[in-house]
DRENBATI-801042 format. One line per 5 residues: number of its first residue (from 0); their letters; for each residue x, y, z of C-alpha. Coordinates in steps of 0.5 Angstrom, whole numbers. Layout:
<recs>
NUM = a = X/Y/Z ~ ...
</recs>
This chain:
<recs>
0 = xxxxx = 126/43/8 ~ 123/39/3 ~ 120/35/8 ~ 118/40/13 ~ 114/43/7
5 = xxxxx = 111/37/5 ~ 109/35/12 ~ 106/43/13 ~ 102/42/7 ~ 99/34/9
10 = xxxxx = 98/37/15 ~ 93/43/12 ~ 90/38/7 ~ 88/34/14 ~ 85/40/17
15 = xxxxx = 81/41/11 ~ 78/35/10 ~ 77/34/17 ~ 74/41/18 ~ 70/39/11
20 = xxxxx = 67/33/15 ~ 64/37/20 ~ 60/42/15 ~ 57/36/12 ~ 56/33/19
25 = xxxxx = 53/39/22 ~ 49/39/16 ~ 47/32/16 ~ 45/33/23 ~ 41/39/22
30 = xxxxx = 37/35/16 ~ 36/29/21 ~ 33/35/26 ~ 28/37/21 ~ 26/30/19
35 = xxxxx = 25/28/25 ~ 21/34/28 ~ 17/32/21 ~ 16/26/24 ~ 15/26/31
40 = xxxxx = 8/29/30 ~ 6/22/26 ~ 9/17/31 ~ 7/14/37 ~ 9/18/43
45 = xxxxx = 7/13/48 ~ 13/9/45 ~ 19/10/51 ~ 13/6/56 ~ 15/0/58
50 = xxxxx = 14/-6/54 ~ 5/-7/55 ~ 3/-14/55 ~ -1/-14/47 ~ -2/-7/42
55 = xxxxx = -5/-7/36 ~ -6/-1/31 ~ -10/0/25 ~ -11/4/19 ~ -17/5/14
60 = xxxxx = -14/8/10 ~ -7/15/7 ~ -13/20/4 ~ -17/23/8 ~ -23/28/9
65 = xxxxx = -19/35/8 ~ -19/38/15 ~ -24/43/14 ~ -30/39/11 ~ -36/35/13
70 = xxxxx = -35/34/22 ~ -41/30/23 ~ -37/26/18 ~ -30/26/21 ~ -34/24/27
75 = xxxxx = -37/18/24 ~ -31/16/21 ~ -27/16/28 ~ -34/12/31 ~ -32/7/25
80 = xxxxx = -25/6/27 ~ -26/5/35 ~ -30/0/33 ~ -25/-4/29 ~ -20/-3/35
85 = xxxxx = -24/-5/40 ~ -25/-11/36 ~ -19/-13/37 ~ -18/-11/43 ~ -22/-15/46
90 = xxxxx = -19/-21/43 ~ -11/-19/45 ~ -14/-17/52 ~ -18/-24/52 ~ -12/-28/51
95 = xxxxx = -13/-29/43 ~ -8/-28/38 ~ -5/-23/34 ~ -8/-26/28 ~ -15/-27/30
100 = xxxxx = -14/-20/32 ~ -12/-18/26 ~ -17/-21/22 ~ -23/-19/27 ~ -21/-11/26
105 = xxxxx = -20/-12/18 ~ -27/-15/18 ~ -30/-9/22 ~ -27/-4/17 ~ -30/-9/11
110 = xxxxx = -36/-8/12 ~ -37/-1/13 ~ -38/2/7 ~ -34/9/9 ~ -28/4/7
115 = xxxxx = -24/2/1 ~ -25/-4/3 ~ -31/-10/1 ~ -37/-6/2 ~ -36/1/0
120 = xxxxx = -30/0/-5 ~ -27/3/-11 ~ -29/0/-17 ~ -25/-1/-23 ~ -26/3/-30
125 = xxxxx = -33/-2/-32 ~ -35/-1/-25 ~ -34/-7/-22 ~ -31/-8/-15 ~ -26/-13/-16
130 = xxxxx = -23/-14/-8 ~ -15/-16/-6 ~ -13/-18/1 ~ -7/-21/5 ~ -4/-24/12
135 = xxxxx = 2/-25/16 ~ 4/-29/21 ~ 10/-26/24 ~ 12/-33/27 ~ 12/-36/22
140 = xxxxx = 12/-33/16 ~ 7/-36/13 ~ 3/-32/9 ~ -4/-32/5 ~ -6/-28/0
145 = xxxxx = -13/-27/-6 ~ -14/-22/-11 ~ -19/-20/-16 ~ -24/-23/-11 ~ -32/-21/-14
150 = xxxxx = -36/-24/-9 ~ -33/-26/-3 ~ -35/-22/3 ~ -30/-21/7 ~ -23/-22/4
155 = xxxxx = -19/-22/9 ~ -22/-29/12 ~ -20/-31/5 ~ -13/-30/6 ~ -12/-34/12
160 = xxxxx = -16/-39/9 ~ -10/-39/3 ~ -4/-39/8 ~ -8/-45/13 ~ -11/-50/8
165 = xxxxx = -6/-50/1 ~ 2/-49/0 ~ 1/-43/-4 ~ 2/-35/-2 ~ -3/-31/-8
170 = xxxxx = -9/-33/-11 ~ -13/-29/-16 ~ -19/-28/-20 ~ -23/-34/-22 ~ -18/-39/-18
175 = xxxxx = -19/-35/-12 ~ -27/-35/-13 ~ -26/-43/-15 ~ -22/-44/-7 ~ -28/-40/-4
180 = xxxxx = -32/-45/-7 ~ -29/-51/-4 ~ -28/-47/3 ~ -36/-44/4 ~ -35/-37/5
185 = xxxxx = -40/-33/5 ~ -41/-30/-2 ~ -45/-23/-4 ~ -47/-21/-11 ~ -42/-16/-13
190 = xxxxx = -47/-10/-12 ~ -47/-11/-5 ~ -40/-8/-4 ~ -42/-2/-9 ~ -45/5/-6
195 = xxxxx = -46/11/-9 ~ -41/15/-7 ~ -37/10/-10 ~ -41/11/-17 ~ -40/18/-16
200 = xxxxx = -33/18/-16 ~ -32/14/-21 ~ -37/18/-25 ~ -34/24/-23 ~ -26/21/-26
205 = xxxxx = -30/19/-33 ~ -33/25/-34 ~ -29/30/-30 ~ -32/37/-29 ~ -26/40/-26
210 = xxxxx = -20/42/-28 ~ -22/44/-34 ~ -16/40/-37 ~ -17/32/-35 ~ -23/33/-40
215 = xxxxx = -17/32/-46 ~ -13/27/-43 ~ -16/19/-43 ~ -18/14/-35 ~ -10/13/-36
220 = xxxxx = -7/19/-36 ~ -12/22/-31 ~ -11/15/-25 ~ -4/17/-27 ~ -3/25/-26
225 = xxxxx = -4/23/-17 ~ -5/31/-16 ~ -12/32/-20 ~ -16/27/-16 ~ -18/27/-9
230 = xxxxx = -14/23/-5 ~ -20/19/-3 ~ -20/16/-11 ~ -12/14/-12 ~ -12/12/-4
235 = xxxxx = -16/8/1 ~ -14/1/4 ~ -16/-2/11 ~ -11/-6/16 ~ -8/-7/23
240 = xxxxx = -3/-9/26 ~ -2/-13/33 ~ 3/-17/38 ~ -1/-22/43 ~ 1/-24/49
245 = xxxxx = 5/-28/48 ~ 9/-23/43 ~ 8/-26/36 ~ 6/-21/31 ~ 2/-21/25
250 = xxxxx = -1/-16/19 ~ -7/-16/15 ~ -8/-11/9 ~ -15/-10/6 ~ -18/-6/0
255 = xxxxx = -22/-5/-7 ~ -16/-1/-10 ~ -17/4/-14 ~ -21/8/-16 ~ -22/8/-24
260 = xxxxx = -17/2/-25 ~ -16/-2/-30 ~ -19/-10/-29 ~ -14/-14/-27 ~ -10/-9/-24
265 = xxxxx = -6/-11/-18 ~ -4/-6/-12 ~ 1/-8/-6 ~ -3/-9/-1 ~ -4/-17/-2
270 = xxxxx = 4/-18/-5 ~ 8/-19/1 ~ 13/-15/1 ~ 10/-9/-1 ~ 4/-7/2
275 = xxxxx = 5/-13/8 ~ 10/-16/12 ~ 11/-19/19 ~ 16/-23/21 ~ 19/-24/28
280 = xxxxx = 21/-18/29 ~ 16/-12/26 ~ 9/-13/23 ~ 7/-7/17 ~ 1/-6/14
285 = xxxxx = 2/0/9 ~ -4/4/4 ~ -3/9/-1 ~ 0/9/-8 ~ 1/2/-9
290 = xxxxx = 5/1/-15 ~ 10/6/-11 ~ 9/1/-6 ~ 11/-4/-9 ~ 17/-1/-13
295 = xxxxx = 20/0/-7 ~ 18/-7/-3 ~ 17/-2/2 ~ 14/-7/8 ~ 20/-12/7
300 = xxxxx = 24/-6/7 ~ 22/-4/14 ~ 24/-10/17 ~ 30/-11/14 ~ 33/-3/16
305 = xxxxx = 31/-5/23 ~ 35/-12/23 ~ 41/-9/19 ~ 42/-2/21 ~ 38/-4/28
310 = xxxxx = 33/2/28 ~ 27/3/31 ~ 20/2/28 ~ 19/9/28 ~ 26/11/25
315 = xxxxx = 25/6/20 ~ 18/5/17 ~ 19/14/17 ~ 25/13/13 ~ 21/10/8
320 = xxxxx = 15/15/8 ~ 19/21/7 ~ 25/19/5 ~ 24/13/0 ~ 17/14/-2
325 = xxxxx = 15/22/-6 ~ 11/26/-1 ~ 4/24/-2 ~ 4/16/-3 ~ 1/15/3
330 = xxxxx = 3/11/9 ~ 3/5/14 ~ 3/2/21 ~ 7/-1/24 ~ 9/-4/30
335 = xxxxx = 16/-9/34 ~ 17/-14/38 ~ 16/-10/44 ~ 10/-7/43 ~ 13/0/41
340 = xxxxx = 8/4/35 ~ 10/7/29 ~ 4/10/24 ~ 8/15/20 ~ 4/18/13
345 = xxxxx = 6/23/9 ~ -2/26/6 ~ -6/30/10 ~ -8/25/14 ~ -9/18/15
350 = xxxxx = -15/14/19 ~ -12/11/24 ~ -12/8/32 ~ -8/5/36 ~ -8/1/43
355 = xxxxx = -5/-3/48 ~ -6/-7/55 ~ -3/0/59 ~ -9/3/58 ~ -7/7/51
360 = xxxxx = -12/8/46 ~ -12/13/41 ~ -17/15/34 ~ -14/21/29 ~ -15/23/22
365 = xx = -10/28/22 ~ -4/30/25
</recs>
C-alpha cells in the first residue's frame, strides 16, 4: 500500500511540475511574442531574400528630431544620409572593399555638420570638440582606433592609418595628434568642427532654463540625469557597416561624444568591443550611451550570441537593445556574413539607411 502511495504521490508531483513548465513556456513564449512585434519595426524586413551580392548600412546617430518638429529638416537630415549611402555604394557596387566603403560613407557624415561627428560635434564642458574614431576588418581582426583628436579632420582616416601603418589598436590625445603628424593628414583648427548649434547646446546644458531643477544641480549631475536634456546632447555618433563582394565585413564608428563632456572622456565608439566590432561573421557599429555601452561590451556581445547561440543578427543585436541595455540608450547596425541587415534602437528614433546590390535602399529617422 505504501508503494502504491508513494508511487501516486510521485506521479502527482510529476504532473505539476510539468504542468508548472507549461505555464512558464507559455509565459515565456508570450514574452518572446512581445518582444519581437517590439522588434520587427526596427529591423531589416528584406532579411528572407536571397544572399545579395554587397550591403551596407549606416547610422548618424540614436537621438533624434522628435517626429513633430522641423520637416524641412528632417528632410535634410534624409538628404545628408543618402549621400553617405550611396558613397559607399558606389564602392561595393564597383567592386571596392567593405573597408574602403566604410570609411567613404563615415567621411561623408564627418563632414556635415548635421552630425555628431568632425565638423559639427559636441564640445566638451570648456567648448572644445575633442573627436574619437574606430575601424575594423572583419577578416582580419585587425583594428585602428584614435581618440581626443583636436584637429584631424576626418578621423576615421585616421584610425585606419593606426590599424595599417603601427602594431598598436587606440591612439589618443596628443599621441594620436604627433602620429597624425608623421601621416600628413589633413588637419583643421579645432574651430572648424564648431557650429552654433552646438555652442547652443552646450550653453543651453550650462545655464539650463528648463526644467527649473537642473539650475541646482552641477554639469555632472545634469550629463548624469539621461531624461532632462535632449537626446541629440547625450547622444549622436556616426557609422556604417558593410560586406563586399567578396564577403568580407568591416564596421567603422565616428563621433564628438557628448555634449558637456569632461575633457579627456572616452565613449564606446572607438573601443573595440563596446561601440565597434567586426570579425567573420558579423560587423557592429553602435551609437547612444556610451558608458553603457561599454559596460555591457555590447558590439562583441553581439557577435558572440550569434557564434554561441547561432542567432540571427536581428535576434542577437535586439537582444542587447531591449533586453541588456535600458530602454532609451540608443542602438546600433549590424550586419552578417550574408548580407542580412539589423538596425534595432530603443529612442525615438535612430538616422539610418540601408542598402544592397538586389536593389534595397532605404533612409528612415524613425520608426
Amino acid at each position: 500500500m505504501t508503494n502504491i502511495h508513494g508511487t501516486g504521490l510521485a506521479s502527482l508531483v510529476r504532473g505539476f511540475g510539468a504542468c508548472v513548465l507549461v505555464v512558464i513556456a507559455l509565459a515565456c513564449g508570450a514574452c518572446n511574442t512581445i518582444q519581437k512585434d517590439k522588434a520587427s519595426a526596427f529591423h531589416d524586413e528584406h532579411n528572407g531574400r536571397d544572399k545579395p551580392t554587397w550591403a551596407i548600412a549606416i547610422h548618424g546617430g540614436a537621438g533624434t528630431l522628435d517626429p513633430s518638429e522641423d520637416p524641412a529638416l528632417a528632410e535634410q537630415y534624409k538628404i545628408s544620409l543618402g549621400r553617405a549611402l550611396d558613397a559607399g555604394t558606389a564602392i561595393l557596387s564597383a567592386g571596392g572593399t567593405s573597408l574602403d566603403a566604410c570609411i567613404a560613407a563615415v567621411r561623408v557624415l564627418e563632414d556635415d555638420e548635421l552630425f555628431n561627428a568632425g565638423r559639427g560635434a559636441a564640445l566638451t564642458r570648456e567648448g572644445k570638440a575633442e573627436l574619437d574614431a574606430a575601424i575594423m576588418d572583419g577578416s582580419t581582426l585587425k583594428a585602428g582606433a584614435v581618440s581626443g583628436v583636436t584637429t584631424v579632420k576626418n578621423p576615421v582616416g585616421l584610425a585606419r592609418l593606426v590599424m595599417e601603418q603601427t602594431r598598436f589598436i587606440l591612439l589618443a590625445g596628443a599621441g594620436a595628434e604627433r602620429f597624425a603628424d608623421s601621416m600628413s593628414v589633413e588637419r583643421v583648427p579645432n574651430e572648424y568642427f564648431i557650429t552654433e548649434r552646438r555652442k547652443k547646446m552646450l550653453e543651453e546644458l550650462l545655464q539650463p532654463s528648463r526644467p527649473a531643477v537642473m539650475n541646482n544641480w552641477s554639469v555632472d549631475e545634469r550629463v548624469a540625469k539621461h531624461d532632462t536634456i535632449r537626446p541629440e546632447m547625450r547622444m549622436g555618433t556616426v557609422g556604417c557597416v558593410a560586406m563586399d563582394a567578396s564577403g568580407k565585413l568591416a564596421a567603422a564608428t565616428s563621433t564628438g561624444g557628448l555634449t558637456g563632456k569632461l575633457p579627456g572622456r572616452v565613449g564606446d565608439a572607438p573601443q573595440i568591443g563596446a561601440g565597434t566590432y567586426a570579425n567573420a561573421m558579423v560587423a557592429i557599429s553602435c551609437t547612444g550611451s556610451g558608458e553603457q555601452f561599454i559596460r555591457h561590451g555590447v558590439a562583441r556581445g553581439v557577435a558572440s550570441r550569434m557564434e554561441l547561440t547561432k542567432e540571427s543578427v536581428a535576434v542577437a543585436s535586439e537582444h542587447f537593445i531591449f533586453r541588456v541595455l535600458k530602454p532609451d540608450d540608443g542602438g546600433m547596425i549590424a550586419i552578417d556574413a550574408n548580407g542580412r541587415i539589423a538596425t534595432p534602437f530603443s529612442t525615438v528614433g535612430m538616422y539610418r539607411g540601408v542598402a544592397d546590390s538586389k536593389g534595397l535602399r532605404e533612409v528612415k529617422i524613425w520608426k
